[in-house]
C-alpha positions as CSV (number, residue, x, y, z in Angstrom):
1,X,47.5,15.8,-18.3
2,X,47.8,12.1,-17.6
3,X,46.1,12.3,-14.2
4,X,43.2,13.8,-16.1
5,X,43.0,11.5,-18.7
6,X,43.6,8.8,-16.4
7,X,40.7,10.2,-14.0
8,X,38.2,10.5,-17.3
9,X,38.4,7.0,-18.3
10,X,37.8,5.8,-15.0
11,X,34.8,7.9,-14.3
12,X,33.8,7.0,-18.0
13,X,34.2,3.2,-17.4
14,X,32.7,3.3,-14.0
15,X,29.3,5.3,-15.1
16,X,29.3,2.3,-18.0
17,X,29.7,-0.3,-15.3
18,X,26.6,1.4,-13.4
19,X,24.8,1.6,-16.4
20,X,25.3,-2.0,-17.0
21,X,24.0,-3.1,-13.8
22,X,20.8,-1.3,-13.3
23,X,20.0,-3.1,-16.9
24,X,21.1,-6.5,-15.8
25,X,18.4,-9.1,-16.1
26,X,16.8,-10.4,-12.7
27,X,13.7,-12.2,-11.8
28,X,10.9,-11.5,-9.9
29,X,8.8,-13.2,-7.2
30,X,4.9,-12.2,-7.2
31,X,2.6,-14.3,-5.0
32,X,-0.9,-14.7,-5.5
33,X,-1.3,-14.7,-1.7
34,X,0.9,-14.0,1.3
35,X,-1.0,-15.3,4.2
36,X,-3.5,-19.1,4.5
37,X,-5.7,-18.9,7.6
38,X,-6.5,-22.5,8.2
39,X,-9.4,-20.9,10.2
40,X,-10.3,-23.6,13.4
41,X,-8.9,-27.7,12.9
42,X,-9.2,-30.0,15.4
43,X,-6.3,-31.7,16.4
44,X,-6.8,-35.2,15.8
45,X,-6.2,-33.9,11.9
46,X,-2.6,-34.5,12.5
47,X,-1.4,-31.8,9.7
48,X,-3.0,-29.1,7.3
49,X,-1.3,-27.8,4.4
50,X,-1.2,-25.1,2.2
51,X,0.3,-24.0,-1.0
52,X,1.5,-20.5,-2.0
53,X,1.6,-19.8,-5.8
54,X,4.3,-17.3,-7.2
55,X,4.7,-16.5,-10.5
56,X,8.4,-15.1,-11.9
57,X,7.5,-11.8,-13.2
58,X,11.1,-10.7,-13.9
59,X,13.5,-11.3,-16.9
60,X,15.4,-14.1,-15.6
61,X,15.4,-17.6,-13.9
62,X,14.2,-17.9,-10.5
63,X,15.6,-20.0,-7.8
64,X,14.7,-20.6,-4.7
65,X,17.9,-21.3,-2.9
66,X,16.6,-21.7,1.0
67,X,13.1,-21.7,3.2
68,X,12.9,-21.2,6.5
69,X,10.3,-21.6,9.0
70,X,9.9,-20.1,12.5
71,X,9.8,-23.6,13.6
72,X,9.5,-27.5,13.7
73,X,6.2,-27.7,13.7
74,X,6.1,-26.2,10.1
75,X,7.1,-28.1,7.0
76,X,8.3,-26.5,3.6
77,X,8.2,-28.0,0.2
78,X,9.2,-26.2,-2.6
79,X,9.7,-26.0,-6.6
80,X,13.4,-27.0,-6.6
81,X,14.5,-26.2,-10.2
82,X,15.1,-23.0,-11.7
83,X,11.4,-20.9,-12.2
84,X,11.6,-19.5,-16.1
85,X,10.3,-16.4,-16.1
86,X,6.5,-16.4,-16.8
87,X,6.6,-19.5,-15.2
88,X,5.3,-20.5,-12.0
89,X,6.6,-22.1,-8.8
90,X,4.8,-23.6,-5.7
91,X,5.9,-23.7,-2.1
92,X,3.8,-26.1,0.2
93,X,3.6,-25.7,4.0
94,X,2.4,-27.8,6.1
95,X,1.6,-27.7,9.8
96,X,1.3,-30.7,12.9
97,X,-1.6,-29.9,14.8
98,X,-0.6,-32.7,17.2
99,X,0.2,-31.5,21.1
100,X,-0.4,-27.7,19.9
101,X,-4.1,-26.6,21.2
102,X,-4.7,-22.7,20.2
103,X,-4.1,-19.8,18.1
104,X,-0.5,-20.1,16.0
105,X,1.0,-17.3,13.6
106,X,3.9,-19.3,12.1
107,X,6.3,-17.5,9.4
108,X,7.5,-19.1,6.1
109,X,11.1,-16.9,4.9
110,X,11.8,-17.5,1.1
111,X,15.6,-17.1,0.6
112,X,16.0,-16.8,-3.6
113,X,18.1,-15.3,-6.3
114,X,15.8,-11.8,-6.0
115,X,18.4,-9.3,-5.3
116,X,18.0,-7.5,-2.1
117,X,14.7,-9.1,-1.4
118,X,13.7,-11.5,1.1
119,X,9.4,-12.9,1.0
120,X,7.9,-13.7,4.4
121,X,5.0,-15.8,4.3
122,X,2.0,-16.4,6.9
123,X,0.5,-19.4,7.9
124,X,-2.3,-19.0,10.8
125,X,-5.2,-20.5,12.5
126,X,-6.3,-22.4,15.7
127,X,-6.0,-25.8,16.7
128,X,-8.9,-27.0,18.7
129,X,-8.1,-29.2,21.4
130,X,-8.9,-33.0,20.9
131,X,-12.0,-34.2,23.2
């Protein structure tokens, strides 16, 4: 009789603990874009940059803990204090067009608080070669 009582309150505390967690408050990253095309720059520009806007759509504070680019050539700047929620946040990139004639597709990797989620951004265009 012990073993089942035992085996009831843990099933009983377990389903709670569950229950708890799929209502436990988390925020929410929603970009108003995903991907700049810088269309054609010349070289001799030195850098473009962008900015992405996101907006925390969830129910607590954002943070952006890490970005990541896909290389040197690409600069990230973000909103390092917590995002309330409603609130919005801003991550600049910014690209050297020096010694890098043609097309580039460069990816921006947002590392936050989001549980299990993980935003890939897209920067993309074509340097023209100076003259």
């Amino acid at each position: 009789m012990k073993k089942i009582s035992f085996i009831l309150l843990a099933l009983i505390l377990s389903t709670g603990f569950i229950a708890a967690q799929n209502g436990k408050k988390a925020p929410k990253a929603t970009f108003t874009n995903e991907v700049h095309d810088f269309g054609k720059v010349e070289e001799s520009v030195g850098t473009v940059s962008c900015e992405f806007v996101f907006k925390n759509n969830g129910d607590a504070p954002l943070v952006i803990q890490r970005v990541q680019t896909t290389c040197g050539c690409t600069t990230p700047d973000y909103t390092k204090e917590p995002i309330l929620p409603g609130k919005e946040g801003k991550i600049k990139v910014t690209f050297s067009t020096t010694g890098r004639p043609g097309v580039f597709d460069k990816k921006v990797t947002i590392f936050s608080n989001v549980p299990d989620e993980v935003y890939v951004l897209t920067i993309k265009g074509e340097v023209i070669r100076k003259r």
